[in-house]
N, C-alpha and C positions, 0 to 999 in steps of 0.2 A: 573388231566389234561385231557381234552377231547381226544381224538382220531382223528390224522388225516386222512381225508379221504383219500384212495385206488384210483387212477385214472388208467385207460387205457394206456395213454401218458400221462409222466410226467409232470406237470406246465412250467417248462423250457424249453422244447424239441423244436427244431428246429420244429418238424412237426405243432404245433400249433402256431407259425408263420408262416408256411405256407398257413394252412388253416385254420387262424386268420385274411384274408385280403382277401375280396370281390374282389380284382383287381387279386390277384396271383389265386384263385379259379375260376373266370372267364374263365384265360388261362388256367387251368386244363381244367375246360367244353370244351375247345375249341378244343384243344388237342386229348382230348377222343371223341369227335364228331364226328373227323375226322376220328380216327382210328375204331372206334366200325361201319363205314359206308365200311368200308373195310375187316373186321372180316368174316372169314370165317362161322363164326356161331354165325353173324348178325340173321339169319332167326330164332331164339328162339327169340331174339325183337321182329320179327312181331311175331309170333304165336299170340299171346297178343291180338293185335294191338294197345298198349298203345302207343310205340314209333313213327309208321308212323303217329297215328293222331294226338299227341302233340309232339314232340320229345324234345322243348322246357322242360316242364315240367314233363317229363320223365328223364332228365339229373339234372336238378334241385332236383327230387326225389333222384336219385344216390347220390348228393352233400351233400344233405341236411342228410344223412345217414351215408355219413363217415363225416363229421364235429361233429354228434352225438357222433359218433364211438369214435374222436381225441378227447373232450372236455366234455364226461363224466366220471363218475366215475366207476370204473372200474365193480359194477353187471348191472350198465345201459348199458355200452359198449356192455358188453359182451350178453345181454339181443336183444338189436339190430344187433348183430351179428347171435344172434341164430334166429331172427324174419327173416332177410335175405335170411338165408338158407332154411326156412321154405317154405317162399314167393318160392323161387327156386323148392321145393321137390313139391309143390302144380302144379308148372309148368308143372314139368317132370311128375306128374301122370297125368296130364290132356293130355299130348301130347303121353303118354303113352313109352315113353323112355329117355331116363338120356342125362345131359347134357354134352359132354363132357369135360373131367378135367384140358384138356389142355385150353380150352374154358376157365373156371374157372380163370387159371393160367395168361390168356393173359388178363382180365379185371383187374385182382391184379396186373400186370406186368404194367399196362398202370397208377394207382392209383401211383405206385412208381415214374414212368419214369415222368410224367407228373407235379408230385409234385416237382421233381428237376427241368424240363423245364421251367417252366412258375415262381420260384421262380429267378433260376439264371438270364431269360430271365428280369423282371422287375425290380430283386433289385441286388443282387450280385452271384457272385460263391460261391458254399456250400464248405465245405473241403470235404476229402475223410469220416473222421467222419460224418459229418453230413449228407452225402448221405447215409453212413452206417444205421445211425439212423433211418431214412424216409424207409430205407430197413426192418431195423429191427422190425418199426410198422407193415410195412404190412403186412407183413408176417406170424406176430402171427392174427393179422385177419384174414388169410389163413388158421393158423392154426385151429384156432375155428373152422371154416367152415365145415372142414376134407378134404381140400382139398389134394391132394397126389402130394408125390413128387416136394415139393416146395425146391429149392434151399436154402441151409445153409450157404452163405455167400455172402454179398454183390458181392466179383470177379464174384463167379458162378452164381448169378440172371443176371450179366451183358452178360455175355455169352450166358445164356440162352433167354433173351430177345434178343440177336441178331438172334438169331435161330430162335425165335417162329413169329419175322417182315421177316425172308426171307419167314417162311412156311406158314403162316398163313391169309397172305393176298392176298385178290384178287378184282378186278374192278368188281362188277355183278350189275343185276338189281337191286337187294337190294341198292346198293351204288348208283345208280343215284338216284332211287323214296326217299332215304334219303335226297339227297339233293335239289330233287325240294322242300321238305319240309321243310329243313331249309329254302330255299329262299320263300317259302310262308308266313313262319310263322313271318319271322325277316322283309321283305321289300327286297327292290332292294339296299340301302345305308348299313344297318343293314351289310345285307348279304356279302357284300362285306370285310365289315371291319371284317366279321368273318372268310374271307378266308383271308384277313390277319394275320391277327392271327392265325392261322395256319399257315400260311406260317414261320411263325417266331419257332412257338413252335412247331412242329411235327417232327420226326426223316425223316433222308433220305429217306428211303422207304417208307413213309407214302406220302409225298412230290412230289415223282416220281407219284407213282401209281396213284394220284388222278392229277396231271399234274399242280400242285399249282403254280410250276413256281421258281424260284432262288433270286429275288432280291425284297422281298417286302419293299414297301414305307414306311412300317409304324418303319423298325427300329429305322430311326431317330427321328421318335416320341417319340420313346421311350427312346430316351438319353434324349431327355426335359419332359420328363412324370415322369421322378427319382429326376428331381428337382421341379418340379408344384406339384408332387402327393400330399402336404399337403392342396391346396389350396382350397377353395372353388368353384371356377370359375372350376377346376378340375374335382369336385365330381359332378356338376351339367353337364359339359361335361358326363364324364361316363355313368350317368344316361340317359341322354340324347339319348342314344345311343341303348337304350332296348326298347322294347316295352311296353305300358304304364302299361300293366298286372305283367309286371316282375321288374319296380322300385322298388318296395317295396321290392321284396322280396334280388333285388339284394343288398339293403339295409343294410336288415338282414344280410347277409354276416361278415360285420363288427361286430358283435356282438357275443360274445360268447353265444352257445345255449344252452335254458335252458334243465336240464339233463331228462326232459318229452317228447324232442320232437321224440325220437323213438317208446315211447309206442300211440302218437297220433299220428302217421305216417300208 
C-alpha cells in the first residue's frame, strides 16, 4: 500500500478553507496592506523598492507564498519556508543590519489575525478551535523561520497581538507614499472599495490611525455577497473590480497550488 503523503496543514484544516478561496484571501491582502502601511518597520519594504513600485504584486508575492506554504507537502512547505528566510538574511546583509524579530512576529501576527478577519468577515465565525488551528499553523511557520519568542498558545498570541497594535504602529511618510501607491496602481473606484475593505477587516487601531472611518457601506454587501457568492454574475463582479494584470491571477486563487510554485517563485 503506497504511502500517504506528509502535508504542512492537514487536508481538513480550517486554514486551507481559508486560504482555498480568492474572495476570503483578497480580505487577507487587504487587511495586511493596511497594517504593513502602518508598521513601524515598514521602511525594510522600501529598502528593496519592490513594494513602493509594485506594492500590488509585492502582496500578491507574500500570498502566493503562504498559499504554497498551506497546500504543500510538508519538505515543499518547509523548502519555501526556508527560501523566505533566506530572501530575508540576503536583505539584512545587504542593509548591513538584522531585522528586528518583533518585526518578524508582527507580519506572523497579521497572517493569523487577518486569516480569522476576513474568513469570519465573508462566511461565518470560526470556534475558539478553529482560531486555535489558524494559530497553531502560523506559528510552526514562525518556527522554521527561528523566529524567537513566539507565543505558545492561542490566549497568549491574543494578548500579544494586542500589545504589539498599541506599540507598533504609527502614521509616517512611509504610510502616506504607500498609499498614494495603492491609489495609483488600483484607480480612483478600485481604490476606494479597497478602503472599504478595510474598513471592514482591520482591527481598531489600524482603523483609527489611518482615519478609515466607522461605518463602511459595503457591510451590507456583504450580507448579499454570502448568498450571490456561487453565482457567476458574482465572479465576473469580483473580477471586475482588479485591474486587468491581476484577473488572472486573482483567478488562481481558487485553485489549489501546484506543490512547484515555491521553488519557481
Amino acid at each position: 500500500m503506497p504511502q500517504q503523503p506528509e502535508y504542512f496543514v492537514a487536508p481538513g484544516s480550517v486554514v486551507r478553507t481559508i486560504w482555498g478561496k480568492a474572495d476570503t484571501v483578497l480580505f487577507i491582502f487587504a487587511g495586511a496592506a493596511a497594517e504593513f502601511a502602518l508598521n513601524k518597520a515598514v521602511d525594510w519594504l522600501y529598502f528593496t523598492g519592490r513594494l513602493p513600485a509594485d506594492p500590488l504584486a509585492r502582496l500578491f508575492s507574500t500570498v502566493e507564498y503562504a498559499r504554497q506554504i498551506v497546500f504543500a507537502e510538508r519538505p515543499a512547505a518547509e523548502q519555501a519556508i526556508d527560501t523566505i528566510t533566506a530572501i530575508h538574511a540576503a536583505v539584512e546583509a545587504k542593509r548591513g543590519m538584522a531585522i528586528p524579530a518583533w518585526a518578524y512576529r508582527d507580519v506572523l501576527y497579521m497572517l493569523i489575525d487577518y486569516s480569522i478577519r476576513a474568513f469570519e468577515t465573508l462566511e461565518r465565525p470560526l470556534s475558539p478551535a478553529e482560531q486555535a488551528e489558524v494559530f497553531e499553523v502560523f506559528t510552526r511557520v514562525g518556527q522554521r523561520m527561528g523566529i524567537p519568542d513566539l507565543p505558545t498558545s492561542h490566549q497568549q498570541w491574543q494578548h500579544d497581538r494586542q500589545q504589539h497594535l498599541e506599540s507598533h504602529l504609527e502614521h509616517s511618510r512611509f504610510t502616506a507614499d504607500l498609499y498614494q501607491q495603492y491609489a495609483r496602481h488600483l484607480g480612483p473606484v478600485r481604490y476606494r472599495l479597497l478602503l472599504q475593505a478595510q474598513r471592514v477587516v482591520v482591527p481598531a487601531a489600524v482603523r483609527q490611525r489611518l482615519r478609515l472611518g466607522r461605518t463602511p457601506w459595503l457591510r451590507p454587501v456583504l450580507l448579499v455577497y454570502r448568498y450571490t457568492q456561487h453565482f457567476s454574475l458574482s465572479k465576473w463582479a469580483r473580477t471586475s473590480l482588479l485591474p486587468a494584470d491581476y484577473k488572472e491571477k486573482f483567478l488562481r486563487l481558487d485553485v489549489v497550488p501546484p506543490t512547484t510554485l515555491a521553488m519557481a517563485s
